[in-house]
PDB file of N, CA, C, O and CB in Angstrom:
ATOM      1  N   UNK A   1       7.422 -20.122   1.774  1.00  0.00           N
ATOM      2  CA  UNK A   1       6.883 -20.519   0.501  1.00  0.00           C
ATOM      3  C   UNK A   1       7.397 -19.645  -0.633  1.00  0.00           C
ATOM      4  O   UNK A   1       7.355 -19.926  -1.830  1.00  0.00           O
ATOM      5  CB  UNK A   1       5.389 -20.480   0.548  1.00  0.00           C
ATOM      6  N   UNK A   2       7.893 -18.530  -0.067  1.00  0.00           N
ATOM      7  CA  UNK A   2       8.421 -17.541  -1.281  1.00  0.00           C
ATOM      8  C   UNK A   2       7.433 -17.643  -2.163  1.00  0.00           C
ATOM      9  O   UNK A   2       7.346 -18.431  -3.104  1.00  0.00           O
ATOM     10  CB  UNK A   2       9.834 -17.894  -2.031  1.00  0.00           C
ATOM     11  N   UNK A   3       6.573 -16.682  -1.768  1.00  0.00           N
ATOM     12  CA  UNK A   3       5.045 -16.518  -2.800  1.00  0.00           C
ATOM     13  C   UNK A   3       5.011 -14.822  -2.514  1.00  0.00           C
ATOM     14  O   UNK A   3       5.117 -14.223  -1.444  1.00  0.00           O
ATOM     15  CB  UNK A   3       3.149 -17.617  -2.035  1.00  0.00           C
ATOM     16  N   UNK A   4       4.812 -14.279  -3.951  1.00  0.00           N
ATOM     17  CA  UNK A   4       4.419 -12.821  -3.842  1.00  0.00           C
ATOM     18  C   UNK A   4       3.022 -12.552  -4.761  1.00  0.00           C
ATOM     19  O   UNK A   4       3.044 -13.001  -5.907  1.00  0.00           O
ATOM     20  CB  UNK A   4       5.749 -11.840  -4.410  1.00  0.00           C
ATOM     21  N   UNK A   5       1.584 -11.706  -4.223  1.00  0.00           N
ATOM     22  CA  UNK A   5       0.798 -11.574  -4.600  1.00  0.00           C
ATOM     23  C   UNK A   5       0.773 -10.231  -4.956  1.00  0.00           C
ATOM     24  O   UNK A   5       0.926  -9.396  -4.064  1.00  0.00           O
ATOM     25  CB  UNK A   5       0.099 -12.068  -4.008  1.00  0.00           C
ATOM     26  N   UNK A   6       0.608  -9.884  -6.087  1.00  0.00           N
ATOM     27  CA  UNK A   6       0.178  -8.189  -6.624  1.00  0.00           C
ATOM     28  C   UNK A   6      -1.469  -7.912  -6.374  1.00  0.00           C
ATOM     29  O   UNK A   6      -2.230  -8.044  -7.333  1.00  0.00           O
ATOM     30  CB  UNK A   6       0.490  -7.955  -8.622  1.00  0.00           C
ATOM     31  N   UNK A   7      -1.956  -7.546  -5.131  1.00  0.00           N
ATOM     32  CA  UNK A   7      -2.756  -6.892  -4.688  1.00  0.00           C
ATOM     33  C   UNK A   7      -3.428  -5.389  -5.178  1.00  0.00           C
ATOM     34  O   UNK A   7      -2.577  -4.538  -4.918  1.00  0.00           O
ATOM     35  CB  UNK A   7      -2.272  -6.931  -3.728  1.00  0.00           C
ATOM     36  N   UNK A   8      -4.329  -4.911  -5.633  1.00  0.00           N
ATOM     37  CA  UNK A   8      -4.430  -3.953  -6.668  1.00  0.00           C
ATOM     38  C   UNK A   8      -5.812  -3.230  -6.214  1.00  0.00           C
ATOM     39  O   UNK A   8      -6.787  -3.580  -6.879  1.00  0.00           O
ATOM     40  CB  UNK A   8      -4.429  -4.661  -8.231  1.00  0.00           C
ATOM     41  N   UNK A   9      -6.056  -2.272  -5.184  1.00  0.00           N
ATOM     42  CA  UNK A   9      -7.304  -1.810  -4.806  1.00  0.00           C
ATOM     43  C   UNK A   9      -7.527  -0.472  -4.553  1.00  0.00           C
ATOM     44  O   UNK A   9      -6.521   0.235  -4.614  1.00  0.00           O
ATOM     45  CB  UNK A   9      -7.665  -2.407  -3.816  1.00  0.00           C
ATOM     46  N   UNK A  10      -8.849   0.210  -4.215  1.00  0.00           N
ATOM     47  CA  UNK A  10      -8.759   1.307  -3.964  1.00  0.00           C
ATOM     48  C   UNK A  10      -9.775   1.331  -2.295  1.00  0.00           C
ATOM     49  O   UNK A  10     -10.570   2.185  -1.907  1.00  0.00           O
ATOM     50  CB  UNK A  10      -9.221   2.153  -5.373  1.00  0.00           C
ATOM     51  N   UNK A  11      -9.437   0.354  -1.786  1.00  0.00           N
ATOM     52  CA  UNK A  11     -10.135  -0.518  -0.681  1.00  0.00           C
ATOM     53  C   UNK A  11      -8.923  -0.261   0.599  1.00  0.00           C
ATOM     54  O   UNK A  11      -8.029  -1.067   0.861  1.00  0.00           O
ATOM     55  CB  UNK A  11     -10.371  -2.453  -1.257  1.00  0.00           C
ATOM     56  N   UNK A  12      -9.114   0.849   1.186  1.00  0.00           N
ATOM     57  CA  UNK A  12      -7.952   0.800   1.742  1.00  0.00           C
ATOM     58  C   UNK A  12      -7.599  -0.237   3.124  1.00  0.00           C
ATOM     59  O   UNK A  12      -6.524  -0.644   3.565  1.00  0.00           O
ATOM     60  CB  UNK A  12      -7.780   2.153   2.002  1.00  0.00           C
ATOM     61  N   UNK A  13      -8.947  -0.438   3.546  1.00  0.00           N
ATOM     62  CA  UNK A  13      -9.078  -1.486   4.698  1.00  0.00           C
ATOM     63  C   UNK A  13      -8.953  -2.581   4.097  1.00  0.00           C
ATOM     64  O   UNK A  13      -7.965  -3.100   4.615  1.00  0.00           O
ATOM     65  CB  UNK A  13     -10.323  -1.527   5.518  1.00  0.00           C
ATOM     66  N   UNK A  14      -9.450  -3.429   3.117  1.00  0.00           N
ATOM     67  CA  UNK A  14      -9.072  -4.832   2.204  1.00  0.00           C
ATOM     68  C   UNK A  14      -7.495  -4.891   2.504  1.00  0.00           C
ATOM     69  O   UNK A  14      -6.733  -5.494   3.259  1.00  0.00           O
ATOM     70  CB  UNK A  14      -9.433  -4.693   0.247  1.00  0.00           C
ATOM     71  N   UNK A  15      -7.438  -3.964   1.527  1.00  0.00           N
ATOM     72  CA  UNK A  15      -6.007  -3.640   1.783  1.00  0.00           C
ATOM     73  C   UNK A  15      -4.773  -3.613   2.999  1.00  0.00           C
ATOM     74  O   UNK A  15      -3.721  -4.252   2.963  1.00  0.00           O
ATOM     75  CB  UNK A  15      -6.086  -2.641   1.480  1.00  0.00           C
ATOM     76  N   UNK A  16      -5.150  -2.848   3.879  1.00  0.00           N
ATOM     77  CA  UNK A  16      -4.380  -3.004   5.036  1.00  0.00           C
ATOM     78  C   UNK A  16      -4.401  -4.344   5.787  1.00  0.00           C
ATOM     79  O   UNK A  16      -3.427  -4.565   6.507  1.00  0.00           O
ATOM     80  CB  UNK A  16      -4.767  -2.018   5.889  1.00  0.00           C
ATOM     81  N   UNK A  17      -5.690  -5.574   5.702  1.00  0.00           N
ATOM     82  CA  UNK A  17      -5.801  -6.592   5.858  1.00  0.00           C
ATOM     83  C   UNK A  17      -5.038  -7.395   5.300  1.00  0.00           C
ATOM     84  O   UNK A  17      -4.488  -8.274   5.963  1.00  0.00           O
ATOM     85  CB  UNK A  17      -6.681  -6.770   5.743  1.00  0.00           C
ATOM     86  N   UNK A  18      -4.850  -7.276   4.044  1.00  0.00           N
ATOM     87  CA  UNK A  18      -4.180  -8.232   3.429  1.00  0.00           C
ATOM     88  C   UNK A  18      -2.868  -8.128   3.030  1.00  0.00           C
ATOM     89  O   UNK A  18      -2.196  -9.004   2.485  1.00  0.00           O
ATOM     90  CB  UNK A  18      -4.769  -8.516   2.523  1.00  0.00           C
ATOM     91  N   UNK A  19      -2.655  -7.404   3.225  1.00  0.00           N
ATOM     92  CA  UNK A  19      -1.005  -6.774   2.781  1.00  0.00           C
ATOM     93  C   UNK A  19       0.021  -6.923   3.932  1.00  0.00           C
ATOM     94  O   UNK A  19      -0.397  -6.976   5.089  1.00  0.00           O
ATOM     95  CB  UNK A  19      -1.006  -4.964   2.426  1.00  0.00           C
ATOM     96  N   UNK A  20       1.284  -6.990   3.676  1.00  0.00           N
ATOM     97  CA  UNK A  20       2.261  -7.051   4.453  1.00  0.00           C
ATOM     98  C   UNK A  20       2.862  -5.628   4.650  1.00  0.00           C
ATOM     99  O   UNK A  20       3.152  -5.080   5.713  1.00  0.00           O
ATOM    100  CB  UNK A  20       3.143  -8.015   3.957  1.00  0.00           C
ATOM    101  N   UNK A  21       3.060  -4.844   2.539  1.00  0.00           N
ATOM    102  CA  UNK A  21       3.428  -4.196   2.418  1.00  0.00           C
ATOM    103  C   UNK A  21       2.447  -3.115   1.886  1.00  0.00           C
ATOM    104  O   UNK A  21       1.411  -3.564   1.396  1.00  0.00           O
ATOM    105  CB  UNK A  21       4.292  -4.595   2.035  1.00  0.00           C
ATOM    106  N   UNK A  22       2.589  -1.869   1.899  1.00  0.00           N
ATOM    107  CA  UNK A  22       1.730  -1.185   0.926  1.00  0.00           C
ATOM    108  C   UNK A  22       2.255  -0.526   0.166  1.00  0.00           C
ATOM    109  O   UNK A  22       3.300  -0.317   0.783  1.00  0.00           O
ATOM    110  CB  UNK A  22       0.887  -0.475   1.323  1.00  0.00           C
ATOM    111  N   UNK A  23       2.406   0.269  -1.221  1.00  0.00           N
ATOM    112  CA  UNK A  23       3.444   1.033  -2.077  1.00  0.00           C
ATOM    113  C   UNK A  23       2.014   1.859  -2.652  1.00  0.00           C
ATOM    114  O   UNK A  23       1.122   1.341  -3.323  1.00  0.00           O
ATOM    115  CB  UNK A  23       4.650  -0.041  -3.388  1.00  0.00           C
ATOM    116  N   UNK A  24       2.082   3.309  -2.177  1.00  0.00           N
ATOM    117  CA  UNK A  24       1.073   4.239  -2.506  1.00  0.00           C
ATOM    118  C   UNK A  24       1.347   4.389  -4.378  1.00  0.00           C
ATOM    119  O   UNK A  24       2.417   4.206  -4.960  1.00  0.00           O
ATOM    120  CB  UNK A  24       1.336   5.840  -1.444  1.00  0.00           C
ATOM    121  N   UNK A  25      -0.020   4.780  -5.012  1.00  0.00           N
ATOM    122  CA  UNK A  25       0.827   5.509  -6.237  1.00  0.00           C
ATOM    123  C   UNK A  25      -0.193   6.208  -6.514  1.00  0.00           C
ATOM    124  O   UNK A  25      -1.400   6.006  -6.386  1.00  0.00           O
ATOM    125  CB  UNK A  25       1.477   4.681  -7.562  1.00  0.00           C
ATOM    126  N   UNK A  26       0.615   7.335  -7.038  1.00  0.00           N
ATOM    127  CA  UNK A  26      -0.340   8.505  -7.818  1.00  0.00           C
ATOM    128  C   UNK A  26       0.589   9.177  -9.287  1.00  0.00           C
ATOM    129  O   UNK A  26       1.721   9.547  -9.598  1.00  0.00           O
ATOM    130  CB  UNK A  26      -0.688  10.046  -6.459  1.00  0.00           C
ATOM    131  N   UNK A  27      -0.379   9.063  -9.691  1.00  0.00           N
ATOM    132  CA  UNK A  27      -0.195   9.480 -10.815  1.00  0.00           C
ATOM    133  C   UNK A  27       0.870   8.477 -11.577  1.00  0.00           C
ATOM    134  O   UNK A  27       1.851   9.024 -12.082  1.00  0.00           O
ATOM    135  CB  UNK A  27       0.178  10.876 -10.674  1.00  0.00           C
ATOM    136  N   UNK A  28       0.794   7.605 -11.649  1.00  0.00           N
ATOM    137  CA  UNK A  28       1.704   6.155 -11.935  1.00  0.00           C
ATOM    138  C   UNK A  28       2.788   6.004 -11.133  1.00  0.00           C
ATOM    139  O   UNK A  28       3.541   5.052 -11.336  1.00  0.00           O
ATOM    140  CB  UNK A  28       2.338   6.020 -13.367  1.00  0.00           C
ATOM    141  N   UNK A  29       2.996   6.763 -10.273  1.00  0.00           N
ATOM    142  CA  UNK A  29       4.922   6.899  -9.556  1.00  0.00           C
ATOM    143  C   UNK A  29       4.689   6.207  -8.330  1.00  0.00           C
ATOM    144  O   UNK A  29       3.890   6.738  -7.558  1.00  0.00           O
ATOM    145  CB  UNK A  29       5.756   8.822  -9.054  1.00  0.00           C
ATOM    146  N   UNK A  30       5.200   5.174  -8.006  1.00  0.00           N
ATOM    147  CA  UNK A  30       5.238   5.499  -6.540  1.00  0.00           C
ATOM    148  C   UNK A  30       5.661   6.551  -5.304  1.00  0.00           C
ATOM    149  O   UNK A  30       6.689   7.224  -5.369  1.00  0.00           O
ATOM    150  CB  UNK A  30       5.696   4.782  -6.318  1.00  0.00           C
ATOM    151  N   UNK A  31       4.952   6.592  -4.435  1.00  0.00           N
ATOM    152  CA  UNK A  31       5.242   7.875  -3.934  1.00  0.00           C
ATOM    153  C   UNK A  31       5.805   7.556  -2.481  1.00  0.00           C
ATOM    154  O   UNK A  31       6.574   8.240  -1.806  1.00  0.00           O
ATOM    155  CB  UNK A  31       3.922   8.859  -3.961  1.00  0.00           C
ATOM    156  N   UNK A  32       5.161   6.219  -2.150  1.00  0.00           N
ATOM    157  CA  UNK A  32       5.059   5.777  -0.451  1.00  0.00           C
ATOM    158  C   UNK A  32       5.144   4.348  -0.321  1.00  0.00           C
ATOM    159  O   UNK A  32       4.396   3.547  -0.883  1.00  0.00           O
ATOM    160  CB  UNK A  32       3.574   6.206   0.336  1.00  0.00           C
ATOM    161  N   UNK A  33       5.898   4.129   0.289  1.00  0.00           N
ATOM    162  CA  UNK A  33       5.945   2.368   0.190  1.00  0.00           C
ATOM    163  C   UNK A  33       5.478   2.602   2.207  1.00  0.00           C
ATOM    164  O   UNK A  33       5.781   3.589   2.878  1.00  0.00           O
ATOM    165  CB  UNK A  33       8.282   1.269  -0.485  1.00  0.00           C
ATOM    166  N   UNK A  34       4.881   1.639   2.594  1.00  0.00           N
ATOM    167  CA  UNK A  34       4.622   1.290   4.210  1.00  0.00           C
ATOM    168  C   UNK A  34       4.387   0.308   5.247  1.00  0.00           C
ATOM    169  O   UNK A  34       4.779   1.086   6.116  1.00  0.00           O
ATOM    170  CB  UNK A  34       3.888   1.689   4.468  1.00  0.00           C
ATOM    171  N   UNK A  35       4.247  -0.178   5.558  1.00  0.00           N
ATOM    172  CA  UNK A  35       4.299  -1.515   6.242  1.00  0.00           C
ATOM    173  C   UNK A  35       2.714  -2.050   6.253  1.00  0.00           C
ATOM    174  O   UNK A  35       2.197  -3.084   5.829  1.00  0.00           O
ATOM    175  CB  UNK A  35       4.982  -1.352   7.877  1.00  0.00           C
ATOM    176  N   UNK A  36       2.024  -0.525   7.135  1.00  0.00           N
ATOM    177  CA  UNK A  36       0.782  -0.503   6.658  1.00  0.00           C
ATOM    178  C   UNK A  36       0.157   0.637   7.133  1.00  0.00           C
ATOM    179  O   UNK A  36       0.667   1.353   7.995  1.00  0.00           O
ATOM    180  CB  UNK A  36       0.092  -1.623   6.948  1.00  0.00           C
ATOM    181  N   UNK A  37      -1.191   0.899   6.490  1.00  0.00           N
ATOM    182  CA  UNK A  37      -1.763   2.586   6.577  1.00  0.00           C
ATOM    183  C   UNK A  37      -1.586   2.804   7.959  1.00  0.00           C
ATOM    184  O   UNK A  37      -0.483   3.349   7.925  1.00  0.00           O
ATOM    185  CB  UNK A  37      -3.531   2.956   6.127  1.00  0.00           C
ATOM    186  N   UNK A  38      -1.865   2.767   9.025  1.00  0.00           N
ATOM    187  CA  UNK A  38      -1.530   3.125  10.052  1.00  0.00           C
ATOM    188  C   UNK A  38      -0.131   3.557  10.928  1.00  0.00           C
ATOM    189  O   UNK A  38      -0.023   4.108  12.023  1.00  0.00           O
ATOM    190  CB  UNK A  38      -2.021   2.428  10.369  1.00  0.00           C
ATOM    191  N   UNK A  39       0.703   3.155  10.143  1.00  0.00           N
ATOM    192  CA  UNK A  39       2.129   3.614  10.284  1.00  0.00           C
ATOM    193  C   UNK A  39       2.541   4.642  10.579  1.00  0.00           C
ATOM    194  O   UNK A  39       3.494   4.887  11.318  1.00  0.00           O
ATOM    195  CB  UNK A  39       2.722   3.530   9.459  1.00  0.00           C
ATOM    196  N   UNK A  40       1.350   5.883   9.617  1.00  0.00           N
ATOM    197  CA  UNK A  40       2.242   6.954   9.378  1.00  0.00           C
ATOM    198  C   UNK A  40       2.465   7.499   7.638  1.00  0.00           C
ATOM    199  O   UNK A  40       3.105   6.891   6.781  1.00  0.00           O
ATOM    200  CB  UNK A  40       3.636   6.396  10.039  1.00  0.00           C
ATOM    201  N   UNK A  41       1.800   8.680   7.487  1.00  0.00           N
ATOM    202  CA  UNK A  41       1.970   8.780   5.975  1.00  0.00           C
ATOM    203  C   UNK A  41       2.867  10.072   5.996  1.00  0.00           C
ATOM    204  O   UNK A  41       3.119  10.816   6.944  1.00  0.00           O
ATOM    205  CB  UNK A  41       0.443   8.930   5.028  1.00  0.00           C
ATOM    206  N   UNK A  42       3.249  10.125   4.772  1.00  0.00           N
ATOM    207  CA  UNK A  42       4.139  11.547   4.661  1.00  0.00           C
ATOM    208  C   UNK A  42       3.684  11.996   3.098  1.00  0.00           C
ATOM    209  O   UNK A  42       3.981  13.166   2.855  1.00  0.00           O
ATOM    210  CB  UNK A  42       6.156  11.271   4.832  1.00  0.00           C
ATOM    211  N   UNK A  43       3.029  11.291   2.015  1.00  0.00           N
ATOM    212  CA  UNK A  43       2.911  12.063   1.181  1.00  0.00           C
ATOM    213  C   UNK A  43       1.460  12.391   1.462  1.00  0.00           C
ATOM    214  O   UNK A  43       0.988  11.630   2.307  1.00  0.00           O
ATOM    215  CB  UNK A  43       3.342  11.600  -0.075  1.00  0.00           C
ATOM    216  N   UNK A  44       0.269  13.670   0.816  1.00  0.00           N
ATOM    217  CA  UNK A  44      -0.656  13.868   1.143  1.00  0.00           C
ATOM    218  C   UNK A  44      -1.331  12.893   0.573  1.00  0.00           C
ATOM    219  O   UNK A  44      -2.134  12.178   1.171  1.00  0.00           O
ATOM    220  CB  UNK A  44      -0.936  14.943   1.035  1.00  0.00           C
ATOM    221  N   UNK A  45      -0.964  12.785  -0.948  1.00  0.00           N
ATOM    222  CA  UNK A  45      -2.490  11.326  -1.446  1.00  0.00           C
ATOM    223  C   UNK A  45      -2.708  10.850  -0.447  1.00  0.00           C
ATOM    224  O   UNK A  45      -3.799  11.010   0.101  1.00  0.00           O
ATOM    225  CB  UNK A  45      -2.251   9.803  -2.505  1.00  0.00           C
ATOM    226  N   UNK A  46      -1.411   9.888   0.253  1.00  0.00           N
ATOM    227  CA  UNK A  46      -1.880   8.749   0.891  1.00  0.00           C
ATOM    228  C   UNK A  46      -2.781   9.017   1.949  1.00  0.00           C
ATOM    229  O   UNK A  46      -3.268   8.089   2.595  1.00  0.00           O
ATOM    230  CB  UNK A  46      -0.858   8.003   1.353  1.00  0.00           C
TER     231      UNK A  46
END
């Protein structure tokens, strides 16, 4: 369908549900892009 949704939470389980992708941000930057929270993080925010 080539459909992309901008998903926007601080819900991290919503989130990992609904997402394909995840892209951490702090402080406006992205810091972490991931498949999903359970993956594996490397910056501390996440």
């Amino acid at each position: 369908m080539a459909l992309t949704y901008l998903f926007i939470s601080h819900d991290i389980d919503a989130v990992n549900r609904i997402c394909d992708r995840i892209a951490v941000m702090y402080l406006g930057n992205i810091v972490e892009i991931l498949p999903n929270i359970n993956s594996g993080t490397l910056h501390p925010y996440t």
